[in-house]
N, CA, C and O atoms as a GROMACS GRO file, in nm:
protein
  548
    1UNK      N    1  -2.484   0.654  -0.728
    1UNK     CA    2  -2.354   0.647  -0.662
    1UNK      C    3  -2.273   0.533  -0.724
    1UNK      O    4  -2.315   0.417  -0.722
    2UNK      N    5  -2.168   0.564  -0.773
    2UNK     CA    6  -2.064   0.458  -0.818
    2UNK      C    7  -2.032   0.334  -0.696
    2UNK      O    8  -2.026   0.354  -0.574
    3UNK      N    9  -2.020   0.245  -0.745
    3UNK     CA   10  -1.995   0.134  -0.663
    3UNK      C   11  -1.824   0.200  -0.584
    3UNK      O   12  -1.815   0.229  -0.465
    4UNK      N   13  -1.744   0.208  -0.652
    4UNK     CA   14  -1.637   0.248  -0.599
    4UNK      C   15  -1.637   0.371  -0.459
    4UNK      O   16  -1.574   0.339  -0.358
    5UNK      N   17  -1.688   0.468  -0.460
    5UNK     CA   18  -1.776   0.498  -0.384
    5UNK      C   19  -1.811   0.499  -0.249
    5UNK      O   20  -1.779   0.557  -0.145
    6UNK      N   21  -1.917   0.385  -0.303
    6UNK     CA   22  -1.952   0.273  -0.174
    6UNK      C   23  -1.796   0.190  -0.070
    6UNK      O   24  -1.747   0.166   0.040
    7UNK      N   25  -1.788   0.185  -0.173
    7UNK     CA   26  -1.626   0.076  -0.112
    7UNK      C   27  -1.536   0.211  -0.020
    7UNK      O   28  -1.520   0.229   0.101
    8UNK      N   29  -1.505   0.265  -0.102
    8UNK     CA   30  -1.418   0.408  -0.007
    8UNK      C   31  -1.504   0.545   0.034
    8UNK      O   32  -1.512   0.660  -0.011
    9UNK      N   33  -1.583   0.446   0.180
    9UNK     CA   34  -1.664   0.567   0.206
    9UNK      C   35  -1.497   0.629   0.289
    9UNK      O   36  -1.377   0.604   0.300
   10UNK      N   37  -1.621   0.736   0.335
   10UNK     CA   38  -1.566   0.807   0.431
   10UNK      C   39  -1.456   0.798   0.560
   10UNK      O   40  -1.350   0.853   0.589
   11UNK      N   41  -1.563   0.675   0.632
   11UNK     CA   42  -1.480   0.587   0.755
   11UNK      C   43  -1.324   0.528   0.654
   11UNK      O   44  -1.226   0.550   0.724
   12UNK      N   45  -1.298   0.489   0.570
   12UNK     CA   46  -1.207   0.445   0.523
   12UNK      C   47  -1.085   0.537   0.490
   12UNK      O   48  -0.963   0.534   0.507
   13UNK      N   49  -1.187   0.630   0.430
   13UNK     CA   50  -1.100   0.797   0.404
   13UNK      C   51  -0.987   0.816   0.539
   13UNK      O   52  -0.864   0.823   0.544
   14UNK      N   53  -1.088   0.819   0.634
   14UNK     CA   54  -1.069   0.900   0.764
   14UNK      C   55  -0.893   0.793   0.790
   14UNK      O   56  -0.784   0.837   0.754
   15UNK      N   57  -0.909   0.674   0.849
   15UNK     CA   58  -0.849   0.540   0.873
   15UNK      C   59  -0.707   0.544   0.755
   15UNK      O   60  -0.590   0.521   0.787
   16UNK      N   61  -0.743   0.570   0.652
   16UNK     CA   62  -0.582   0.645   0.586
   16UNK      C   63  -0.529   0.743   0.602
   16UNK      O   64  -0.408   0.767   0.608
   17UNK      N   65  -0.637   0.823   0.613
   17UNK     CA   66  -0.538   0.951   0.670
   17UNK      C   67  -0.500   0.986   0.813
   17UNK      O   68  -0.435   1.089   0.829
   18UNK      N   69  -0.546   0.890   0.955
   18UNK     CA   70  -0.534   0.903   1.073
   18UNK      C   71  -0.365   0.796   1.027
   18UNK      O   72  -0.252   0.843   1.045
   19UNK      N   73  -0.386   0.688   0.982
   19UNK     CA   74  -0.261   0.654   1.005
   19UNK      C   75  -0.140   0.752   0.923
   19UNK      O   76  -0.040   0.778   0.988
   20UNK      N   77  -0.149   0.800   0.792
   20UNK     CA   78  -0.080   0.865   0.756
   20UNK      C   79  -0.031   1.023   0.831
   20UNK      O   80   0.052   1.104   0.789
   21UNK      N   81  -0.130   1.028   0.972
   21UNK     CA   82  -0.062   1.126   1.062
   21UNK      C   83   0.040   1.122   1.133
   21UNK      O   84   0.120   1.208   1.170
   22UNK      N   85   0.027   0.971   1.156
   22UNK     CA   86   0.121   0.899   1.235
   22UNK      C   87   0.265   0.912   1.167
   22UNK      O   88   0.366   0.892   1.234
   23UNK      N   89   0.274   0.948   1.031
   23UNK     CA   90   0.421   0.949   0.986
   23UNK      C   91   0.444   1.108   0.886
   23UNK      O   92   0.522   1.140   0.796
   24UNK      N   93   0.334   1.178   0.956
   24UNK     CA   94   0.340   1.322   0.927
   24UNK      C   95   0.500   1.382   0.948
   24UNK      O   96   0.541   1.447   0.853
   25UNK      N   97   0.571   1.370   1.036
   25UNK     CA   98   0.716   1.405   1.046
   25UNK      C   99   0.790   1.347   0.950
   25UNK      O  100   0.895   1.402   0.918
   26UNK      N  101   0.752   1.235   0.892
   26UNK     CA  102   0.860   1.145   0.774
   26UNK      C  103   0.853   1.216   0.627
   26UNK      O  104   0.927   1.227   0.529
   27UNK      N  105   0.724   1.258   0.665
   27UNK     CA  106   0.651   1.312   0.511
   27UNK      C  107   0.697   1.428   0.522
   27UNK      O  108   0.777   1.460   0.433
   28UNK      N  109   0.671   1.519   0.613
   28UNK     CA  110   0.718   1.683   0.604
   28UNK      C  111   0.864   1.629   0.579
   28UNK      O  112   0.885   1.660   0.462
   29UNK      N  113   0.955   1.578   0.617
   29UNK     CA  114   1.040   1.644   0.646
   29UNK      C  115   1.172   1.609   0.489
   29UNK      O  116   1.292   1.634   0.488
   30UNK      N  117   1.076   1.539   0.360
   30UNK     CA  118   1.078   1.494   0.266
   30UNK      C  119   0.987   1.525   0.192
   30UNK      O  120   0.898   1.441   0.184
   31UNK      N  121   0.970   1.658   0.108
   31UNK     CA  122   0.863   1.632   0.010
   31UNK      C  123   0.847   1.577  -0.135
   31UNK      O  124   0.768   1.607  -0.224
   32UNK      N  125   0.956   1.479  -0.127
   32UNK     CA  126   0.913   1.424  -0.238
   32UNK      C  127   0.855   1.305  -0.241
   32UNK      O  128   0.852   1.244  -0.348
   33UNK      N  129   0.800   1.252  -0.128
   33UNK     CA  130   0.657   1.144  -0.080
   33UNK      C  131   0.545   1.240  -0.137
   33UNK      O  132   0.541   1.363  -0.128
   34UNK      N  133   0.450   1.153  -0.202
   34UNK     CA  134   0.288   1.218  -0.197
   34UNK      C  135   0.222   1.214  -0.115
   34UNK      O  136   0.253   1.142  -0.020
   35UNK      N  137   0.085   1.300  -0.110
   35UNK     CA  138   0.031   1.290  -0.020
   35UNK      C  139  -0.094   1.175   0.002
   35UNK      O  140  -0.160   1.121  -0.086
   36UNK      N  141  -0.099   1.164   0.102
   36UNK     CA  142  -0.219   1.017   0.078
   36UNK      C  143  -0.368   1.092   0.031
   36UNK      O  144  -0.458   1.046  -0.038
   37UNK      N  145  -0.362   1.176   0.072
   37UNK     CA  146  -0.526   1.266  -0.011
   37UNK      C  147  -0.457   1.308  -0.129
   37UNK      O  148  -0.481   1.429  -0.127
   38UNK      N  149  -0.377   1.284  -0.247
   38UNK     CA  150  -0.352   1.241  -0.378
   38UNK      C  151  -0.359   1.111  -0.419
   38UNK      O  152  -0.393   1.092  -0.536
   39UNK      N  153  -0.326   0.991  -0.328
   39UNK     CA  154  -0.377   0.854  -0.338
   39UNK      C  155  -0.492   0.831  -0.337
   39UNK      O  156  -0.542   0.747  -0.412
   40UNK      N  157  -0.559   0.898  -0.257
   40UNK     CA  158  -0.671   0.885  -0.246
   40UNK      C  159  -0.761   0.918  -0.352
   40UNK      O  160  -0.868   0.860  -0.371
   41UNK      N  161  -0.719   1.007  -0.417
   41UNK     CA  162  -0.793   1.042  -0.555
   41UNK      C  163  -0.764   0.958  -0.653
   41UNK      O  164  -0.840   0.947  -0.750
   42UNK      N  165  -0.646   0.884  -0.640
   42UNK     CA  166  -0.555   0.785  -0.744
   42UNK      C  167  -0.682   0.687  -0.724
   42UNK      O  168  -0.732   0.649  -0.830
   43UNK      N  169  -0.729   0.651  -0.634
   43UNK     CA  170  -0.778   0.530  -0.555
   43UNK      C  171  -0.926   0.516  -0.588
   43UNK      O  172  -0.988   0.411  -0.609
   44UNK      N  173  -0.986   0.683  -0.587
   44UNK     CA  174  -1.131   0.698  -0.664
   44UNK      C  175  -1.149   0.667  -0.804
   44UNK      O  176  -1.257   0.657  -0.862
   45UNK      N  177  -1.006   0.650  -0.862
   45UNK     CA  178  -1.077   0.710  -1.001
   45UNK      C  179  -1.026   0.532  -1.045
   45UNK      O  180  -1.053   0.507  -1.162
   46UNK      N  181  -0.975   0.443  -0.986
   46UNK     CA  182  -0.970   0.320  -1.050
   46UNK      C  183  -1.109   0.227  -1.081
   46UNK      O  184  -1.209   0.268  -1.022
   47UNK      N  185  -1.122   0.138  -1.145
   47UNK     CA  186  -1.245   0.039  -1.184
   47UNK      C  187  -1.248  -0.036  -1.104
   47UNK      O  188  -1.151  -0.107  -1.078
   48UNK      N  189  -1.404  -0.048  -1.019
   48UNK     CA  190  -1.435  -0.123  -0.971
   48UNK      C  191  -1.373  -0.238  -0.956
   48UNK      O  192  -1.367  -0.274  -0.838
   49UNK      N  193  -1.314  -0.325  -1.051
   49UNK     CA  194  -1.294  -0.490  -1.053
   49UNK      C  195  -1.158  -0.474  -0.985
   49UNK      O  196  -1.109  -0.582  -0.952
   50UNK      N  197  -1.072  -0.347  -0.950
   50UNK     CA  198  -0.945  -0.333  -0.887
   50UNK      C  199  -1.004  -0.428  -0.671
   50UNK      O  200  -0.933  -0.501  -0.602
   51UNK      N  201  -1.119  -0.386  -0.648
   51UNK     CA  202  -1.121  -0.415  -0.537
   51UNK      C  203  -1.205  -0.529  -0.539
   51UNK      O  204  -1.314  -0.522  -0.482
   52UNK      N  205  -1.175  -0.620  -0.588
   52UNK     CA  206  -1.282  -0.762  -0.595
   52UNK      C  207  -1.191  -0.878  -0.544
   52UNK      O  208  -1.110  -0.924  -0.626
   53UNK      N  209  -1.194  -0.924  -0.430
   53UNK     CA  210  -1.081  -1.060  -0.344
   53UNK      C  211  -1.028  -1.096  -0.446
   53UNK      O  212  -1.076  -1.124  -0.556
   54UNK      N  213  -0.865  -1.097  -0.387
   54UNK     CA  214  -0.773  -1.147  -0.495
   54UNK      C  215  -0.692  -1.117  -0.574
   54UNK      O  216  -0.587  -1.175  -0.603
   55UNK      N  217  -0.762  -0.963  -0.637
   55UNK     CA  218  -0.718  -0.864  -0.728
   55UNK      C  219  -0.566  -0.819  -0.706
   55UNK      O  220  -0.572  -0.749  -0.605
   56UNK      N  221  -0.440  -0.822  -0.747
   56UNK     CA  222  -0.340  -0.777  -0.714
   56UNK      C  223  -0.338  -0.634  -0.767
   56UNK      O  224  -0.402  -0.583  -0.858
   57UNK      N  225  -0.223  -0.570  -0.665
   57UNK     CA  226  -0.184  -0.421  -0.682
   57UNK      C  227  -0.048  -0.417  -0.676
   57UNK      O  228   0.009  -0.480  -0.587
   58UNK      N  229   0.025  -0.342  -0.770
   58UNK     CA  230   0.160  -0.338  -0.753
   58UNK      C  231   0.142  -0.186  -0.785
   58UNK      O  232   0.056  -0.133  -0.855
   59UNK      N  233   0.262  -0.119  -0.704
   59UNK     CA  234   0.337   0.022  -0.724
   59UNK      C  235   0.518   0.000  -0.713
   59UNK      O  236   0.594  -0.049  -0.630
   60UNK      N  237   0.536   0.080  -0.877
   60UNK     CA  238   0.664   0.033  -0.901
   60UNK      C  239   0.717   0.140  -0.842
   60UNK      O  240   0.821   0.161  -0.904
   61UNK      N  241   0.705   0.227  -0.750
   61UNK     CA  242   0.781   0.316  -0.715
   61UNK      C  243   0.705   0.392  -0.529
   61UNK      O  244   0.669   0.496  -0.475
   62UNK      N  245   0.724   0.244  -0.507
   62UNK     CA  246   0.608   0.238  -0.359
   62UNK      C  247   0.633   0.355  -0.275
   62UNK      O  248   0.543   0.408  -0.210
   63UNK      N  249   0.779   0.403  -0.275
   63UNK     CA  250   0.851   0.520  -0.150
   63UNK      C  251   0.782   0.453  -0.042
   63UNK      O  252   0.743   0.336  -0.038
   64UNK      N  253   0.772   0.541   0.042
   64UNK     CA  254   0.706   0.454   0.188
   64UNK      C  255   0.611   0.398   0.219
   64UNK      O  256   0.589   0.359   0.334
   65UNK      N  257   0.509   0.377   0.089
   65UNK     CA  258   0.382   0.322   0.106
   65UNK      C  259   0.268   0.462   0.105
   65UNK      O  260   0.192   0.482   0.200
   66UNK      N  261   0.271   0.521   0.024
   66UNK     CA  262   0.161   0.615   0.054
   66UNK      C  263   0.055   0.561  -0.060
   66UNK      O  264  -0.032   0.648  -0.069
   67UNK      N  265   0.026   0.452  -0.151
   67UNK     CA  266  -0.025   0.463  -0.213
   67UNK      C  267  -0.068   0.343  -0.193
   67UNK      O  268  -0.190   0.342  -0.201
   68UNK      N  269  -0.007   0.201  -0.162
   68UNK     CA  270   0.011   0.098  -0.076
   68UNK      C  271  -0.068   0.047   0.047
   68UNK      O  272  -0.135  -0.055   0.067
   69UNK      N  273  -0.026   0.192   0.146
   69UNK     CA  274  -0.116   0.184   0.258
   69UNK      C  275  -0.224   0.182   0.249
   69UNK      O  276  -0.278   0.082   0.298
   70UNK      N  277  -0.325   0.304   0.175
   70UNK     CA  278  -0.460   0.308   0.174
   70UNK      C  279  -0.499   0.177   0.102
   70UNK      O  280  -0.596   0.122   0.154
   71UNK      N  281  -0.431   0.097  -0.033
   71UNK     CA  282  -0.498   0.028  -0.059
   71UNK      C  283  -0.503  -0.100   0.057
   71UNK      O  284  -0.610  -0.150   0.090
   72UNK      N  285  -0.374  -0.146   0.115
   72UNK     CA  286  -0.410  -0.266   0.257
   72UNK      C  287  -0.509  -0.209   0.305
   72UNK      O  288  -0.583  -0.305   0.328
   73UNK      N  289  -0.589  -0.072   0.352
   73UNK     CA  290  -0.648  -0.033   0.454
   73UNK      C  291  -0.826  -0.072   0.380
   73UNK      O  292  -0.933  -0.119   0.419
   74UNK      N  293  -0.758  -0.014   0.249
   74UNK     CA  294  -0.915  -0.034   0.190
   74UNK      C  295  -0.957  -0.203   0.168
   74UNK      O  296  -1.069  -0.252   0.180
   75UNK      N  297  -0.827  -0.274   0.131
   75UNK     CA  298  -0.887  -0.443   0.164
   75UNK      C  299  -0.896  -0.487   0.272
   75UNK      O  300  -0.946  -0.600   0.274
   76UNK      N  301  -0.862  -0.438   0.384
   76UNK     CA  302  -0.867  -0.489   0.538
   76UNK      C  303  -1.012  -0.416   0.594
   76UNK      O  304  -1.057  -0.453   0.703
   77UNK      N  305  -1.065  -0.338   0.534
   77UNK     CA  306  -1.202  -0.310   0.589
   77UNK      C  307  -1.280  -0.368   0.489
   77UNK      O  308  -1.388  -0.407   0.532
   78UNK      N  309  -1.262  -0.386   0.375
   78UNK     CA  310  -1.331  -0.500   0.302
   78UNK      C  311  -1.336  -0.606   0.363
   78UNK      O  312  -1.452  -0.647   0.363
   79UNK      N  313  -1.253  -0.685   0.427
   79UNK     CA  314  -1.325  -0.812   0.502
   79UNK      C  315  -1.199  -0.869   0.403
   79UNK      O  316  -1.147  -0.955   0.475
   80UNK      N  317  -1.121  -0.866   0.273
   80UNK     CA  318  -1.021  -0.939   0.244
   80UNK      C  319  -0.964  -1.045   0.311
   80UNK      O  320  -0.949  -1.041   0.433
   81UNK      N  321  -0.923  -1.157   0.234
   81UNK     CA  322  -0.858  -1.268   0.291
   81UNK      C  323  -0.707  -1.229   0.297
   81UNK      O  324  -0.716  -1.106   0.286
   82UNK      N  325  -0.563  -1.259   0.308
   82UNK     CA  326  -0.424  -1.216   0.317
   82UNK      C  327  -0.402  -1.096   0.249
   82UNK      O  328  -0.334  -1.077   0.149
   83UNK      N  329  -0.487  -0.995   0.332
   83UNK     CA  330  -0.424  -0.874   0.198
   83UNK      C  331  -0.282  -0.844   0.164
   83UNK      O  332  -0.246  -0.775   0.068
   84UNK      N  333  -0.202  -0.904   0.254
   84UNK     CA  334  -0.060  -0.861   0.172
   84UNK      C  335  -0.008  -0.921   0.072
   84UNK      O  336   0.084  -0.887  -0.002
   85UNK      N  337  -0.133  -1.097   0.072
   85UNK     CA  338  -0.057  -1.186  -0.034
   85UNK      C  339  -0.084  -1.063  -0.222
   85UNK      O  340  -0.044  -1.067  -0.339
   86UNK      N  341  -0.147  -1.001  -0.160
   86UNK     CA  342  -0.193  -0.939  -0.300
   86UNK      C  343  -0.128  -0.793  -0.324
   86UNK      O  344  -0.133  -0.732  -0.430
   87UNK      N  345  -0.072  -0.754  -0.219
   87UNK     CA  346  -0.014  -0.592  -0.256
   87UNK      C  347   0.168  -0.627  -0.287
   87UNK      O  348   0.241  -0.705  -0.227
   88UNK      N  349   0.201  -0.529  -0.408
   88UNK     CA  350   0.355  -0.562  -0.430
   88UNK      C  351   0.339  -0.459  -0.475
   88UNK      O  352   0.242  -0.395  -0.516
   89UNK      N  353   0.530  -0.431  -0.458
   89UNK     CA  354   0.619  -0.311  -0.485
   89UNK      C  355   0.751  -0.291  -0.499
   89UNK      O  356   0.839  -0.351  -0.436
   90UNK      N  357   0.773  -0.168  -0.618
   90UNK     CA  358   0.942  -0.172  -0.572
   90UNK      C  359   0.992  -0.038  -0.574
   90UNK      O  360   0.959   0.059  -0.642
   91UNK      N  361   1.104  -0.056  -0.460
   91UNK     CA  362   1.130   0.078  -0.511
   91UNK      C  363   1.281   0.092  -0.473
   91UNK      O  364   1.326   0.025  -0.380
   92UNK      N  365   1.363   0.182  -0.548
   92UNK     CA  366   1.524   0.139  -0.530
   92UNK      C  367   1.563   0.218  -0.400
   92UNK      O  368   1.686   0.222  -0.392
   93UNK      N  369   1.496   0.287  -0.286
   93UNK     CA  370   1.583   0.324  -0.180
   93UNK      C  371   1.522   0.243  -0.052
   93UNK      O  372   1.406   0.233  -0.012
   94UNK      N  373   1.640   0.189  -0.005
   94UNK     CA  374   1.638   0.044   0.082
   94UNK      C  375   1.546   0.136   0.226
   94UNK      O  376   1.447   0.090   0.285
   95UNK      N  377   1.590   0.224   0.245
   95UNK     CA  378   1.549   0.328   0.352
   95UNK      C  379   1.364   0.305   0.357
   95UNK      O  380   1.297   0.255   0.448
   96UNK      N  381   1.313   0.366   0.216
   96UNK     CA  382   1.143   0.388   0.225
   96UNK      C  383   1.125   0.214   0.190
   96UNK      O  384   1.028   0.185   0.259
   97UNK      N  385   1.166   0.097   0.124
   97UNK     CA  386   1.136   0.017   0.147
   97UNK      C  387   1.088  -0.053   0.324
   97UNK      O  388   0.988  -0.111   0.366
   98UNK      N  389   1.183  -0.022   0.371
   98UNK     CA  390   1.209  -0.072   0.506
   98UNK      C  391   1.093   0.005   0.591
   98UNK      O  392   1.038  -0.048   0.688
   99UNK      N  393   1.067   0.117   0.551
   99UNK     CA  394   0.930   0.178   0.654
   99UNK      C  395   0.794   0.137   0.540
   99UNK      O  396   0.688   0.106   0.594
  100UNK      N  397   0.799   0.138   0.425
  100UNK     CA  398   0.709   0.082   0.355
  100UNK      C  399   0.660  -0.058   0.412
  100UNK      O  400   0.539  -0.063   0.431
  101UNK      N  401   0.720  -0.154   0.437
  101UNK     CA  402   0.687  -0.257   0.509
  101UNK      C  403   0.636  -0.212   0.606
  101UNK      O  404   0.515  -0.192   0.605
  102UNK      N  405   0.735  -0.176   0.747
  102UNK     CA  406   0.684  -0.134   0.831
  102UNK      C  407   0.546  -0.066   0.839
  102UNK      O  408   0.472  -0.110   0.927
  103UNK      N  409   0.507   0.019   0.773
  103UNK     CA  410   0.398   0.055   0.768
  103UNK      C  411   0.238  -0.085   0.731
  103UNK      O  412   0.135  -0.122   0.787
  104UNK      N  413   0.296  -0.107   0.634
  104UNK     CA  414   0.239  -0.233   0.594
  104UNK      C  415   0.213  -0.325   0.709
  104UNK      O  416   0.091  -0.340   0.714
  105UNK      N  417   0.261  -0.380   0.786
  105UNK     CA  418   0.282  -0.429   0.892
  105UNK      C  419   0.149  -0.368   1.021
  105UNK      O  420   0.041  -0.413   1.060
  106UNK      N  421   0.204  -0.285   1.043
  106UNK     CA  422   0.134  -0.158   1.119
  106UNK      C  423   0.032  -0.172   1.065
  106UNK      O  424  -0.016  -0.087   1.139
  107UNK      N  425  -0.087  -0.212   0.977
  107UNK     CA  426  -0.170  -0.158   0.884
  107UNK      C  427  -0.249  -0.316   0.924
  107UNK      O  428  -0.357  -0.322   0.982
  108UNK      N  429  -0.181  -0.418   0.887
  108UNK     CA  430  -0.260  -0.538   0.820
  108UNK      C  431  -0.190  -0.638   0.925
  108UNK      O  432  -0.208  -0.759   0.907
  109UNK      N  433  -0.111  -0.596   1.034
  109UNK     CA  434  -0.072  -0.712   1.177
  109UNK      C  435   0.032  -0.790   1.158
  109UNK      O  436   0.024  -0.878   1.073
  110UNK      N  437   0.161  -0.770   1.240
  110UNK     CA  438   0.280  -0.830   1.240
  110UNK      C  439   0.278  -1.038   1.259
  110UNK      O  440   0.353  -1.106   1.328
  111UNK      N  441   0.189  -1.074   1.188
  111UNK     CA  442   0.196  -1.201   1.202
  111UNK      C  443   0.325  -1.269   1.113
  111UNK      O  444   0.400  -1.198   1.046
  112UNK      N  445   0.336  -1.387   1.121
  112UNK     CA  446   0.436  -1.463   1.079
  112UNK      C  447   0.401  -1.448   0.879
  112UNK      O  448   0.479  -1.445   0.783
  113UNK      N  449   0.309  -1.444   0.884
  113UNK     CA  450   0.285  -1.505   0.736
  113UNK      C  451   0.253  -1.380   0.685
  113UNK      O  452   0.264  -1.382   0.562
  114UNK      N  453   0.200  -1.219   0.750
  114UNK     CA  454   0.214  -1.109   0.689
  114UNK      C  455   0.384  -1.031   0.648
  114UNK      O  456   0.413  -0.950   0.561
  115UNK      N  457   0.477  -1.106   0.764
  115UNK     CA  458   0.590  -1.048   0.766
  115UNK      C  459   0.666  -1.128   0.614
  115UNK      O  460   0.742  -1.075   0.533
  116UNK      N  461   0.621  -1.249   0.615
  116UNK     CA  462   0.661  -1.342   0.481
  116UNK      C  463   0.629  -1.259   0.370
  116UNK      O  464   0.717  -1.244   0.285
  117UNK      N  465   0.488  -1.186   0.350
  117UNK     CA  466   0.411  -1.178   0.220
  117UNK      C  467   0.503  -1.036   0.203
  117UNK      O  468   0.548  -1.021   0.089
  118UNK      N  469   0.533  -0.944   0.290
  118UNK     CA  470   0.654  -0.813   0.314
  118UNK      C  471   0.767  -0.834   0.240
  118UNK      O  472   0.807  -0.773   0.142
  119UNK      N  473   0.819  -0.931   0.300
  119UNK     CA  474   0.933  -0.968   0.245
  119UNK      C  475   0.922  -1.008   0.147
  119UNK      O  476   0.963  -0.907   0.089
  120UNK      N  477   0.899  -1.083   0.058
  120UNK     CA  478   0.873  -1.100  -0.068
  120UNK      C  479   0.841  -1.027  -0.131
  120UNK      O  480   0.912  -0.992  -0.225
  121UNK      N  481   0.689  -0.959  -0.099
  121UNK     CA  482   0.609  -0.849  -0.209
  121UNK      C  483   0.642  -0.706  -0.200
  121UNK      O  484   0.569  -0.627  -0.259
  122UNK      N  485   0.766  -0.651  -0.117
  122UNK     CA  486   0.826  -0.495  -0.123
  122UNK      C  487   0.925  -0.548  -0.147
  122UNK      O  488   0.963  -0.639  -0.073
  123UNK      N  489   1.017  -0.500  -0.283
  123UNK     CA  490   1.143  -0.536  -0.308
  123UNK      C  491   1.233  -0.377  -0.338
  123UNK      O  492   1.199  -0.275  -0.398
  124UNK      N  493   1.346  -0.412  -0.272
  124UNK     CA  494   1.420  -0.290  -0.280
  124UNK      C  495   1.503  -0.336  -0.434
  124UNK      O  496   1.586  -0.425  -0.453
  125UNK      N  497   1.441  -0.233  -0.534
  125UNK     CA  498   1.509  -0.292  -0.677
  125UNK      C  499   1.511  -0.161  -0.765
  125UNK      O  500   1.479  -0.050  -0.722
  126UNK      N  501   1.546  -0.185  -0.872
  126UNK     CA  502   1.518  -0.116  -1.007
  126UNK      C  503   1.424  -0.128  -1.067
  126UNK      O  504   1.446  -0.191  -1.171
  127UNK      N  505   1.280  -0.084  -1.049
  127UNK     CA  506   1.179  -0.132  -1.097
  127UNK      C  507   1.213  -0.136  -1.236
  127UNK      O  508   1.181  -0.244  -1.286
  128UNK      N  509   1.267  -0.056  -1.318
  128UNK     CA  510   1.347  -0.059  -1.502
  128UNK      C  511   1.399  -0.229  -1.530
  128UNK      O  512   1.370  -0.285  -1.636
  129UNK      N  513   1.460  -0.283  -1.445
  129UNK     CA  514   1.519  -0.361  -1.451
  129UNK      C  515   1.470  -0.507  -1.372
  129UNK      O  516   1.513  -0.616  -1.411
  130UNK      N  517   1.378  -0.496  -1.259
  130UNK     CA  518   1.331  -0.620  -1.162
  130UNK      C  519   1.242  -0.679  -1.317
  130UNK      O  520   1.205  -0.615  -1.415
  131UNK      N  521   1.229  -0.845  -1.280
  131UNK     CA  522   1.188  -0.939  -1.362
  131UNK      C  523   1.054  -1.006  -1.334
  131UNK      O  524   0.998  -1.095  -1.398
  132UNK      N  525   0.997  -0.908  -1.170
  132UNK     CA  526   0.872  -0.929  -1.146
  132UNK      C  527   0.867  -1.054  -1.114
  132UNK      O  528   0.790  -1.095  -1.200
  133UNK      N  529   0.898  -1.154  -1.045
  133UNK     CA  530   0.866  -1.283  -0.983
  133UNK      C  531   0.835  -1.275  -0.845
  133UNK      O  532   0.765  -1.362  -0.792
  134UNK      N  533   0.888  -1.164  -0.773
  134UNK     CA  534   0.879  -1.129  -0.626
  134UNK      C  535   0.940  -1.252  -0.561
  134UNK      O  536   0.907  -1.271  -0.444
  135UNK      N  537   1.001  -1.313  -0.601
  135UNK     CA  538   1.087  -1.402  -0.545
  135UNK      C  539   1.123  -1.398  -0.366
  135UNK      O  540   1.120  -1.503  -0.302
  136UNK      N  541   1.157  -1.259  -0.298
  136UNK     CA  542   1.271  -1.262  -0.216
  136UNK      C  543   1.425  -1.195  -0.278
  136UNK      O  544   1.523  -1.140  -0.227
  137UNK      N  545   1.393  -1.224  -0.387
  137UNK     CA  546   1.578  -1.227  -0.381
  137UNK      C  547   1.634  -1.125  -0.447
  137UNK      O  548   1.757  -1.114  -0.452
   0.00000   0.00000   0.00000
């Protein structure tokens, strides 16, 4: 059994796709979001050293977090330290930014210092054009 695997059993499977039910109306009613059981395959087929504390993840084209979510979900059942200090994204419609957080949020706990790492690490931009500092600004 691949270590990767191990890391995204089943229970984890389940836990992305129960929350991604929760925004089953956002997704139908837009299909040009993916589906999180296509992330999820995105998610099998990466190298091990992607889920080792610390490791950053960026998606330059986050839409609402479908690719995003599972990974907070898969470092928050890892036992991860700030998983949001480590997840970033961009994507140019202010709309799926704004539930992309939200979701994020929803996922990994509306504290003071998760809502900070949001704001900073989802940027509503031109990923062609952002300069990657995650600044805020």
């Amino acid at each position: 059994m691949k270590f990767i695997e191990q890391i995204i059993t089943f229970d984890i499977e389940q836990l992305c796709l129960d929350e991604a039910k929760a925004w089953n109306d956002l997704i139908e009613s837009n299909k040009r979001f993916d589906s999180v059981e296509s992330s999820l395959t995105v998610l099998h087929n990466l190298p091990d050293i992607t889920w080792v504390e610390g490791k950053t993840f960026i998606d330059t084209g986050c839409g609402i977090g479908q690719l995003l979510i599972p990974v907070a979900i898969i470092k928050r059942e890892l036992g991860h330290n700030d998983v949001l200090s480590t997840i970033f994204g961009t994507e140019p419609n202010k709309e799926n930014v704004a539930t992309c957080k939200m979701r994020l949020l929803d996922v990994c706990g509306t504290t003071t210092e998760n809502i900070a790492f949001v704001e900073k690490n989802i940027v509503c931009t031109n990923s062609l054009k952002y300069d990657y500092v995650f600044n805020g600004e």
